[in-house]
C-alpha positions in Angstrom: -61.1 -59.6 27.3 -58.1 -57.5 27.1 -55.8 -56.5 30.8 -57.5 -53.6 32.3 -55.1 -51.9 35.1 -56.2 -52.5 38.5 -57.1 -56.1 38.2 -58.0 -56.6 41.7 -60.1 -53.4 42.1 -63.1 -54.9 43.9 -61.3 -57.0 46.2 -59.5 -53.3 47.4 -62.6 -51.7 47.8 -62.9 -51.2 51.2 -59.1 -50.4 51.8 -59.8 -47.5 49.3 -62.7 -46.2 51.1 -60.7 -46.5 54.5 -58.1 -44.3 52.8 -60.6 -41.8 51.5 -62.3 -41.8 54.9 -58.7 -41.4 56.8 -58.0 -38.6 53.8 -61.2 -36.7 54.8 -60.7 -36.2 58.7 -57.3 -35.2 58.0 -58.4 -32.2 56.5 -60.6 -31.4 58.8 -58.4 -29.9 61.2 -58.6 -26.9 59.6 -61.7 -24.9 59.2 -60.9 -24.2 55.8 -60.1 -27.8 54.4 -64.0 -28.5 55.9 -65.6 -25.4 53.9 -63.4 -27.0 50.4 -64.7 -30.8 51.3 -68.3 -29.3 51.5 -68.2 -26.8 48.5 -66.8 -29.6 45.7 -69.1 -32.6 47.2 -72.0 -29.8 46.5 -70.6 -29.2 42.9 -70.4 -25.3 43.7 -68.0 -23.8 41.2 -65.5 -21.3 43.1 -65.0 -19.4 39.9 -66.4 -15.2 39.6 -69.1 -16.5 36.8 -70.3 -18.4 39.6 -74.2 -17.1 38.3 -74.0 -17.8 34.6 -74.1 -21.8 35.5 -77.2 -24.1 36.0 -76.5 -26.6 38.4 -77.8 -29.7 37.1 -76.8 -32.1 39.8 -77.5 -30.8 43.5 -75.0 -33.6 45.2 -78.3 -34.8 47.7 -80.9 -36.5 45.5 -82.1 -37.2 41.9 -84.6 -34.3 41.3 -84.4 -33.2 37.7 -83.2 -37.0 36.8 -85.5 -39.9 35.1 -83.8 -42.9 34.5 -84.5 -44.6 30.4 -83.9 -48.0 28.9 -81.6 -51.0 31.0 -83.0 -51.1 34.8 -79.1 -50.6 36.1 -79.2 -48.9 39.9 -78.8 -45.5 40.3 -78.3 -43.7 43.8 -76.4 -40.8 45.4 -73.4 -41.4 47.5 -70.9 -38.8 49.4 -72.0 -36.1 46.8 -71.6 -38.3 43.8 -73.8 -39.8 41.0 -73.3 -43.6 41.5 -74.3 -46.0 38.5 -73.9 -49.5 39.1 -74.5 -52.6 36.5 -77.2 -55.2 36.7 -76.5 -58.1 34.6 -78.7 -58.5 31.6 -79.6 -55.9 31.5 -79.4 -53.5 28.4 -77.4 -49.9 28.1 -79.3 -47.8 30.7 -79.0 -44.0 31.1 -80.2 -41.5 34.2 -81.2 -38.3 32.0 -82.1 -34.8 33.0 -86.0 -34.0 32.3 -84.8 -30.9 30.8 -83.6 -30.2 27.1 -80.5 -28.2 25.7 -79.3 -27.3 22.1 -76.4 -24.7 22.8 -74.4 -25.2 25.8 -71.0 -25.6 27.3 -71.3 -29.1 30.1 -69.0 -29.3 32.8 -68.8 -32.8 34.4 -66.7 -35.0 36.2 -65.8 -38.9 36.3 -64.6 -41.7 37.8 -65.0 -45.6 36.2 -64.1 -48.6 37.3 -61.2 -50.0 35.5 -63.3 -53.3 35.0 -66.0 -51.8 33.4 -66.7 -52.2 29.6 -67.1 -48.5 29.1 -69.7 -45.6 29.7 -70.6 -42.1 28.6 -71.8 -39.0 28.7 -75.2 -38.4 26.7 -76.2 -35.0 25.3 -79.1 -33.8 22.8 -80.3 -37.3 23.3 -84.3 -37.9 22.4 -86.3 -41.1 23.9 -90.0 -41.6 22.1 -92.2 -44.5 21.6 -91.8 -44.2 18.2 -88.2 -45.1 17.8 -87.5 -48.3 18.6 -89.8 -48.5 22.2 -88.5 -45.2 23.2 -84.6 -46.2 22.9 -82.5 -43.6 23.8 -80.5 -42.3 20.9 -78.0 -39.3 19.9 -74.5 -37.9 21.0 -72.6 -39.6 23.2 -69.1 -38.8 24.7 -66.9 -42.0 25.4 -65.8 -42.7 28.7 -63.4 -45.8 27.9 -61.1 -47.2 30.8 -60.0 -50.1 28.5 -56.4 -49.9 27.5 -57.7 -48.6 23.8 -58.0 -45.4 25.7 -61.2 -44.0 23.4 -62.1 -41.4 26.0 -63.3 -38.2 24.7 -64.3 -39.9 21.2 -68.2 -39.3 19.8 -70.2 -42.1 19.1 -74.0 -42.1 17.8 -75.8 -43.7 20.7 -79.3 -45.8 19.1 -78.5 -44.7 15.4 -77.1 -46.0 12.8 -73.5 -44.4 12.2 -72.2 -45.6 15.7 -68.4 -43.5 16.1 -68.9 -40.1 14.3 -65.4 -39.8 16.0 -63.5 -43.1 16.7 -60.7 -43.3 19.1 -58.8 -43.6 16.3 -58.9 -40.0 15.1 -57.6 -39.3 18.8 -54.3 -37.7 19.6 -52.3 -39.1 21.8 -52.0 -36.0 24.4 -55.7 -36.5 24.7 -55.8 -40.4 25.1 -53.2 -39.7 28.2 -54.9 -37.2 29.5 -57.6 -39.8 31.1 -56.4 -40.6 34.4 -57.6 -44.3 35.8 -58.9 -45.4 39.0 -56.5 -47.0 41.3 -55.6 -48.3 44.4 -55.1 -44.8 45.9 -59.0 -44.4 45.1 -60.9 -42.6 42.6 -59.1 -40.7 39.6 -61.5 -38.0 38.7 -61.6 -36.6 35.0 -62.8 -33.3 34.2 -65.2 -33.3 31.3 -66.3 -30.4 28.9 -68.8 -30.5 26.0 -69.1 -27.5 23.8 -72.3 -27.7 21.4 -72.7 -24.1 19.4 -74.9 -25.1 16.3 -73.9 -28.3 14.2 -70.0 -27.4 16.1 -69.1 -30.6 18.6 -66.7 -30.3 20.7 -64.9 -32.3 23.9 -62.2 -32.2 25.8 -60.6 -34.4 28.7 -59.1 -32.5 31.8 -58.4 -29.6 29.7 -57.0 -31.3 26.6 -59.0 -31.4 23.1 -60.0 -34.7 22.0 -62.7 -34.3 19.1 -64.3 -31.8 17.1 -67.6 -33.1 15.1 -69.6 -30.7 12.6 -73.1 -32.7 12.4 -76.5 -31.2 12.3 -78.6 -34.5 12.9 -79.5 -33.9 16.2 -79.8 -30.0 17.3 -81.4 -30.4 20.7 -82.1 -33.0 23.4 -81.6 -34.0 26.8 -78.7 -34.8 29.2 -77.9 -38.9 30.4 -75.3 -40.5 32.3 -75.1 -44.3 30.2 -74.6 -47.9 32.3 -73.3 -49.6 29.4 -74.8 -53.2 28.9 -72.8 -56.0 30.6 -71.3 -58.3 27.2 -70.5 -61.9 28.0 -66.8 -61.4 27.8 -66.9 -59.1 30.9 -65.0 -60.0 34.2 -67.7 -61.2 36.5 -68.8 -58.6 39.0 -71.3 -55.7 39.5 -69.5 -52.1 38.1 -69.7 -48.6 39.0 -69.2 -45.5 37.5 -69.3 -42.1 39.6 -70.2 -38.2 38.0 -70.2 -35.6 40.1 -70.5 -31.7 40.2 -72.3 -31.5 36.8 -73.0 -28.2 35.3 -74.1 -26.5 32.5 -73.9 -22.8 30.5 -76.5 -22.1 28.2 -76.1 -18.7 27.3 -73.8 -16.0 27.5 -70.9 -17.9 27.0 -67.9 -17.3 24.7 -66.7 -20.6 22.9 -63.5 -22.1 23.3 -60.6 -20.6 21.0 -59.8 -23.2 17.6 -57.1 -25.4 17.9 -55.5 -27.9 15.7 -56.8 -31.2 16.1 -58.6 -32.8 13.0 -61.7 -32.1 11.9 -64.8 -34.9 11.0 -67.2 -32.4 9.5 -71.0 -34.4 8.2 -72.1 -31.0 6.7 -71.8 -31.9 2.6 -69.3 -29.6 0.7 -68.7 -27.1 3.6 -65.8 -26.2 5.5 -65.9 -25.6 9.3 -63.6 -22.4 10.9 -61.1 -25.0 11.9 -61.2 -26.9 8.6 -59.5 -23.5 7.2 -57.9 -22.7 9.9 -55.6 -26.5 9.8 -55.1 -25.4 5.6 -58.3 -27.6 3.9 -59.4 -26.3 1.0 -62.6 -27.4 -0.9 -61.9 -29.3 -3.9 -65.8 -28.9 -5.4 -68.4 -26.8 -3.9 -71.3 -29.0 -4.8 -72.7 -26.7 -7.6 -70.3 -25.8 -10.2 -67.8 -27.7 -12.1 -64.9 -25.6 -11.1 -61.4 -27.2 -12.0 -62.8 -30.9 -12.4 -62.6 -32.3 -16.1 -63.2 -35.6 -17.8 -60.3 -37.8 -18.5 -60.3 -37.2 -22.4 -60.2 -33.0 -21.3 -64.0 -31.8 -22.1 -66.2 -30.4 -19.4 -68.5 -32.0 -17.3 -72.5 -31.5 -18.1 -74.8 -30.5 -15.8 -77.6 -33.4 -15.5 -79.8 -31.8 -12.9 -80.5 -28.3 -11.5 -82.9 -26.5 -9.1 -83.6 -27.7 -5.3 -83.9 -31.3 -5.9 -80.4 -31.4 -7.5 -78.0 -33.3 -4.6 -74.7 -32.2 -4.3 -72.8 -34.9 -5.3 -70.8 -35.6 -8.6 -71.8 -39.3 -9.7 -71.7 -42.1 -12.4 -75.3 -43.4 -12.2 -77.2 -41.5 -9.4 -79.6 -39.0 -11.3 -80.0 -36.9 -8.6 -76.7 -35.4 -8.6 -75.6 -32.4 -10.2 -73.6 -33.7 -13.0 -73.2 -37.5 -13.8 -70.1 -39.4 -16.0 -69.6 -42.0 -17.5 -65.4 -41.8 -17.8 -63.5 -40.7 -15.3 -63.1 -36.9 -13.9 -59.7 -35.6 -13.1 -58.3 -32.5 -11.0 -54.4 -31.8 -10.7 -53.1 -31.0 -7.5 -50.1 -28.7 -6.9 -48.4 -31.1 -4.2 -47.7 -35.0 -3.7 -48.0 -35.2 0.0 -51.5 -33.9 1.2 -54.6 -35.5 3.1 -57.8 -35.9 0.6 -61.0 -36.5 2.6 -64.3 -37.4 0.5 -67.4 -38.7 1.2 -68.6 -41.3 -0.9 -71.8 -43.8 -1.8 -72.7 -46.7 -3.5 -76.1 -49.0 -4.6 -75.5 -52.9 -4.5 -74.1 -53.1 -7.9 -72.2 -50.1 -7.6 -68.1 -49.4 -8.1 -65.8 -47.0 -8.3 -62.6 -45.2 -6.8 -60.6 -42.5 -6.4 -56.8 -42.6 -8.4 -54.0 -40.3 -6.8 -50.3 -40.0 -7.9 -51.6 -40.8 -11.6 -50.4 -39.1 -14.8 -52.9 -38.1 -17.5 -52.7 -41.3 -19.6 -52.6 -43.5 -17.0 -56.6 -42.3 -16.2 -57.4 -41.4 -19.6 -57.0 -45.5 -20.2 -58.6 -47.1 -17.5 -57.0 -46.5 -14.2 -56.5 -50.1 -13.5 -52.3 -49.4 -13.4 -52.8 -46.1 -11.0 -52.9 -46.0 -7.3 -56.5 -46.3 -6.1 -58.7 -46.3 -3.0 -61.6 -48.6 -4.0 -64.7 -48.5 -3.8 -67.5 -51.2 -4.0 -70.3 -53.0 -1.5 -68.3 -55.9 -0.3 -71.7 -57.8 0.6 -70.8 -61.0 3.5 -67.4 -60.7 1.5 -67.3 -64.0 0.7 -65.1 -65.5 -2.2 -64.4 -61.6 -2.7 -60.6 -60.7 -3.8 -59.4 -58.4 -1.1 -57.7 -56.6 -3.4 -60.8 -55.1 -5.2 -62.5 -54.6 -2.1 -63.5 -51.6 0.0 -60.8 -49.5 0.7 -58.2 -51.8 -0.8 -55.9 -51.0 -2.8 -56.6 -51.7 -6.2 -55.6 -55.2 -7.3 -51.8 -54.7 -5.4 -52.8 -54.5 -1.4 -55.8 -55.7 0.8 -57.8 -53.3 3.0 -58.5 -54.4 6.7 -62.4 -53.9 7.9 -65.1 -54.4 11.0 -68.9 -54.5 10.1 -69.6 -51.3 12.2 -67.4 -48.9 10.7 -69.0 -50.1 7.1 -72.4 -48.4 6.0 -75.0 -50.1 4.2 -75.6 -49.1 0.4 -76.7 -45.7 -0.5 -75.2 -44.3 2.8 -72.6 -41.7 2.5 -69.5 -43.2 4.2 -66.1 -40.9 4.6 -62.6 -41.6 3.2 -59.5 -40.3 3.4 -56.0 -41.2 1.8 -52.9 -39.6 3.7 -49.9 -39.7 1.2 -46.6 -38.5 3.7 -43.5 -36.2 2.7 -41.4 -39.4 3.6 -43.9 -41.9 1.3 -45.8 -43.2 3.6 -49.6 -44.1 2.4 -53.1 -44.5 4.6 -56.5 -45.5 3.8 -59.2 -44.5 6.2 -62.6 -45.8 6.5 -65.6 -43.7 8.6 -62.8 -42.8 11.1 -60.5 -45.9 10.5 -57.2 -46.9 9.3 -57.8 -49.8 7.2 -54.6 -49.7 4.9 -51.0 -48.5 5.5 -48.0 -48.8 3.1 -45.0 -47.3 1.9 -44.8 -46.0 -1.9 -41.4 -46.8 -2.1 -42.5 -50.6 -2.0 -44.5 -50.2 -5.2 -42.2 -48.4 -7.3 -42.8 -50.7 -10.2 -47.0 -49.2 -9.8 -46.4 -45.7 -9.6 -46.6 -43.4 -12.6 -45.1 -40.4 -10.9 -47.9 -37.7 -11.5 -50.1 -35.2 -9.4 -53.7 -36.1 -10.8 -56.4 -37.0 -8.8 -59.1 -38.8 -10.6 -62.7 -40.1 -9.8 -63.9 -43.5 -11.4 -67.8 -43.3 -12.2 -69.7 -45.6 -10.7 -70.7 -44.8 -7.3 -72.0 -41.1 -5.4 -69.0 -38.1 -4.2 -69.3 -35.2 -2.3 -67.2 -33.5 0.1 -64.1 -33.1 -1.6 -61.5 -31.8 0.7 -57.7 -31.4 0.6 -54.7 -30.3 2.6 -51.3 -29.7 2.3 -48.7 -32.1 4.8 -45.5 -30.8 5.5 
């Protein structure tokens, strides 16, 4: 298990209360201090749009709560939501009876640094149906471990798990979380903005992801216990949420930033995607500037509504299938390419960058390639021709969970760096790093990009890195 600040939390626990409590009267000899204590225990917003919130939480009871899934214990304290683990016990979750698709959620929260992690839940659905009623959907991270993943989405019950890992995380929003101590609680502000298949979050005021996905429009609101795992400290955990709110109407979303973008929606670009400089390299109908190696164009295969929009080798329900590579030129040799990509069992294929015409128009197997292929266990497999690797000169690094099973769509993206430094990503992680300058003796000095036929693309994307 890795260190987790404040080791000796627990044992403390009653000098932080005794602190709190001494806080408390202090401030009370003032009239004002009292009327402040009583308004942010209540979670009454002193703000003028004071009547445009719902009040979710009412800092006295549970009304408008039902508990789902893992029997963890649930009570109000001093004003405060208090979840607290029960071993063996799977992830539990205390969930509003009401449902929400558009909204802006106000909340805040306070974990104990021995905790494996918990989370805020929203358009979450519970039915007999799925898996004996599991509870599944968004979920924001609230992570105290030193990986500092607040603020990152992950698909709670489903089968994607982090739509936006830690990983993709900037560092001013990692900080930003603020851990419990021995001074007492550390309370984090957090803000979900949901406007259509739009997904945003933010921590204390900072933006941490931004998600375009349209699989779950509408659901309810839960507060997770996350399951205790058997290389957790010993020890019953808590985690604390008070003066919870939400806007469901009338309310103007947040201005666009810069932060990146992990958009599910095939072959379109969000506000923000063009607003950071990506530009869609196919719009999942025409052929537009892609080409086959030998310089023909590419033949349409399928057309009407059941044609996907996807360019493949060998799945028939694309737009256009190849057999040879398809290549595009780029006007610039540092850039971030994102694509979405998916493979059958037997399926392989890739995507070649920094190439020259001839070096596709052969076979590709002397050009810089991200590759692609279902690794199966992985066993006897050269890591060098597996997923994400680079291919047959460097090994790609990967975890079970961030690879999809075949005929998913998975995302990838390859960050080439003014100073020559290379990245492989995987659904949201870095599994390959390395400097170009290291394989001078590879490189054929070229702008084409170039898809090998074999396996399902869509989502094409490029931009510029200065």
């Amino acid at each position: 298990m890795p260190f987790r600040i404040n080791q000796m939390y627990n044992t403390n626990y009653c000098k932080i209360m005794k602190a709190k409590i001494i806080g408390k009267l202090w401030h009370v000899s003032t009239i004002v201090g009292v009327l402040l204590l009583a308004s942010l225990s209540n979670g009454v917003a002193q703000s003028p749009d004071d009547d445009s919130w719902e009040i979710l939480f009412n800092g006295k009871d549970l009304s408008g709560w039902r508990q789902l899934n893992g029997k963890h214990r649930w009570e109000v304290r001093d004003g405060m939501i208090v979840g607290t683990t029960v071993a063996d016990q799977p992830n539990g979750f205390l969930c509003t009876e009401d449902e929400y698709s558009d909204f802006v959620l106000e909340l805040e929260v306070s974990i104990d640094t021995l905790m494996n992690n918990s989370g805020v839940q929203f358009r979450n659905r519970s039915y007999p149906a799925y898996q004996n009623g599991r509870v599944h959907g968004y979920q924001m991270e609230v992570d105290p471990k030193p990986q500092q993943w607040s603020g990152a989405i992950y698909e709670e019950g489903g089968d994607r798990h982090w739509l936006y890992s830690g990983f993709l995380l900037t560092q001013a929003a990692k900080d930003a979380f603020k851990l419990d101590n021995v001074d007492g609680y550390q309370w984090n502000k957090y803000r979900i903005e949901c406007v259509g298949a739009r997904i945003r979050t933010w921590i204390n005021g900072v933006p941490a992801a931004h998600l375009i996905d349209d699989r779950f429009p509408r659901g309810f609101i839960g507060l997770q216990l996350h399951a205790n795992q058997a290389n957790d400290p010993e020890g019953d955990y808590q985690v604390r949420f008070r003066n919870i709110r939400i806007k469901r109407a009338d309310f103007t979303p947040a201005p666009l930033d810069d932060i990146y973008v992990v958009n599910y929606l095939p072959n379109q670009l969000s506000a923000q995607e063009e607003k950071n400089g990506v530009v869609l390299l196919w719009d999942g109908h025409s052929a537009g500037k892609w080409r086959k190696a030998s310089g023909e164009t590419l033949d349409q295969r399928q057309e009407g509504k059941h044609a996907a929009g996807c360019l493949a080798g060998q799945q028939d329900t694309c737009v256009f299938r190849f057999d040879t590579p398809i290549t595009m030129d780029l006007p610039y040799t540092a850039f971030e390419l994102t694509f979405d990509f998916k493979y059958d069992e037997h399926g392989e294929g890739g995507l070649i960058y920094l190439a020259d015409s001839q070096s596709v128009v052969e076979d590709g197997s002397n050009a810089l390639q991200y590759h692609i292929r279902h690794d199966g266990d992985g066993a006897s497999l050269d890591t060098t021709r597996s997923l994400g690797a680079l291919y047959g000169l460097l090994p790609s690094t990967k975890h079970w969970w961030f690879t999809k099973k075949p005929n998913h769509w998975n995302q990838a993206v390859v960050r080439v760096f003014p100073d020559r430094r290379v990245e492989h990503w995987l659904n949201g992680y870095l599994v390959l790093e390395y400097d170009l300058d290291s394989l001078s003796d590879q490189l054929t000095d070229g702008t084409t990009i170039a898809l090998r036929s074999g396996v399902a693309y869509r989502s094409l994307k490029v931009r510029k890195l200065n």
